[in-house]
N, C-alpha and C positions, 0 to 999 in steps of 0.2 A: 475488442468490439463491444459496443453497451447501444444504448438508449438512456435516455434522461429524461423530464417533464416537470415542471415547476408551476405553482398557483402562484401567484404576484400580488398581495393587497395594499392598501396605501401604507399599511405601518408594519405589515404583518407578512412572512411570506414562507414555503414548503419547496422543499425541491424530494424529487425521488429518482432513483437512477438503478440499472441494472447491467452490470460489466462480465464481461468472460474472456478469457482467453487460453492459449494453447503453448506449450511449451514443449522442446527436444533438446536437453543437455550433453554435452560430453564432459565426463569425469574420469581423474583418474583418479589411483588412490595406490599412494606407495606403503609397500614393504618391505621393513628395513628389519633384521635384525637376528645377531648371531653373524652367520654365514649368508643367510638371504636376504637376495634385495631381486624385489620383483615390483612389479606395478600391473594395479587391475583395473581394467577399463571400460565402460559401460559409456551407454547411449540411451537416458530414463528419456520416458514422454511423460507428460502430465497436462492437467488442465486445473483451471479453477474458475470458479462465478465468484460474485461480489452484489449483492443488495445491500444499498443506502438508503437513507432517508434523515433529513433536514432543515430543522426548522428556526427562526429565525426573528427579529423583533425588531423594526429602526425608529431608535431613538428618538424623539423630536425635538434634535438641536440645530439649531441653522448654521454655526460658524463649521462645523465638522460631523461626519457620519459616523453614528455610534452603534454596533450591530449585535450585542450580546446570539449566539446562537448555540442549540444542542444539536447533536447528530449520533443515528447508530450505525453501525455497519454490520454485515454478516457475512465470513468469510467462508468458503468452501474450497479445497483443493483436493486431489486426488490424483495419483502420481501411480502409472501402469507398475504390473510385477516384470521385471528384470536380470538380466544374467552377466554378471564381469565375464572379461576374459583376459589373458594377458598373464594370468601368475597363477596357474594349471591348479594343485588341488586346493589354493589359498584363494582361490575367486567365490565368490560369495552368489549366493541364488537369493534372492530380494521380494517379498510378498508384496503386492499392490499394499496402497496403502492412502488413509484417507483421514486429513485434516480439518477441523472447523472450528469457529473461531467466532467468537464477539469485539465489538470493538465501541464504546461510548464516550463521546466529546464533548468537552462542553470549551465553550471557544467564545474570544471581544476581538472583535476588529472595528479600526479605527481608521477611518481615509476622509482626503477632503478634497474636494474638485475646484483645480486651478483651472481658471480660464487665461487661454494666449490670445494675442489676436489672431482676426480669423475666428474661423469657428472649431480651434482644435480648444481640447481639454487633457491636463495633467493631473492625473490622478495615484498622489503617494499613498500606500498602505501599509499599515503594522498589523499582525494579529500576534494572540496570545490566547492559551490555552492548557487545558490539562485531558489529559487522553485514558481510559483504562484499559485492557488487554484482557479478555478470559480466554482460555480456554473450552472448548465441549467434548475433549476426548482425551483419553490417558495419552493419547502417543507412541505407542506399539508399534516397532518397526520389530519384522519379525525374517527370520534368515535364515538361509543354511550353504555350509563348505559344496561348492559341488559336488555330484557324486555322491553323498550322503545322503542318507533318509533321515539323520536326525536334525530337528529345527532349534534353534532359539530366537531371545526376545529381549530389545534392547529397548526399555523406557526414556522419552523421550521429553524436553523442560513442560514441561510445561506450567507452569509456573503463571498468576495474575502478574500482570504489569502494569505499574503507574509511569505515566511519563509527562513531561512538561513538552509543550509544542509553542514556537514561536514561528516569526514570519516577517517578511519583510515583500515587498514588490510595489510593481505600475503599472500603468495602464495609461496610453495615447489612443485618444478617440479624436475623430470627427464627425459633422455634422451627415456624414456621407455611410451613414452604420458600420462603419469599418474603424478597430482597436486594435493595437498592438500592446502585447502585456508579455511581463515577466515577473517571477516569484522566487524567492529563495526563504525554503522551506526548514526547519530545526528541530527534532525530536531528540530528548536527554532522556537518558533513563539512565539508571547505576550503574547497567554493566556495557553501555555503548553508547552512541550519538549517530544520527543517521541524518544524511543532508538530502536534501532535494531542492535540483533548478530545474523550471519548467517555464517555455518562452511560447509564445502562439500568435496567432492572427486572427480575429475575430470577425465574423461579417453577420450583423441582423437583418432577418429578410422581414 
């Protein structure tokens, strides 16, 4: 669930958005070794917010639209304390625990609106970008064997990230405020790639 709001100028434009949502996992987590094999099961709940904001610049070329943009984001999650069960005194007791996170983009997207007959429009998109990743907190997941008083604490990556973000999508509009778009999304970094498609239907009131 979020809200969103954006200024619009002739060359010049802001968008700001605020996102949250709610999460209930089921995990398990096997143990293997020696003589035992057991598996320990849990059911975490969490949540997280997400503030953005960005901003944006269009070119002034007539054959094609040229958008250089920057964007931050600020990440917050927060995931309740929890209790395995399932592998008796090998199940783990789990301390709440809470994540935050920076995120800064800088990004060019490039599209150009085809007119069909009729009053439809086909609009291809490329973008291109580079993304950083901070960290705001060590990362402390901190535990204990049930039934035991004593805890420990297991450090968590946290680690800056640089990563290259590309893009590709469309968008079918009519004269009737109604678009249909789709996106497929690409983020590289050195130890992974992460994809995203996302399809929708748009209506301007």
């Amino acid at each position: 669930m979020g809200g969103y709001a954006a200024w619009i100028g002739a060359e010049v434009f802001v968008q700001a958005s605020l996102n949250g949502g709610v999460c209930q996992a089921r995990v398990s987590r096997p143990i293997v070794f020696s003589t035992i094999a057991r598996t320990a099961v849990s059911q975490p709940q969490a949540w997280e917010a997400n503030a953005g904001l960005r901003a944006g610049i269009v070119l002034p070329l007539k054959a094609i639209s040229v958008v250089p943009t920057a964007a931050i984001d600020y990440f917050y999650q927060y995931r309740d304390d929890f209790t395995e069960s399932g592998a008796d005194s090998l199940s783990l007791k789990l301390a709440a625990a809470k994540n935050r996170s920076l995120r800064t983009h800088l990004g060019l997207s490039v599209s150009k609106d085809v007119h069909l007959l009729g009053a439809m429009t086909v609009e291809p998109l490329v973008q291109l970008g580079w993304a950083h990743e901070k960290c705001l907190d060590d990362r402390i997941l901190e535990a204990a064997l049930v039934g035991q008083p004593d805890t420990f604490a297991v450090a968590g990556d946290c680690r800056s990230r640089d990563m290259l973000t590309t893009g590709v999508g469309i968008t079918i509009s009519s004269d009737r405020n109604f678009s249909l778009f789709a996106r497929l999304g690409l983020e590289y970094r050195r130890d992974r790639q992460d994809q995203t498609l996302s399809t929708g239907l748009e209506y301007r009131f």
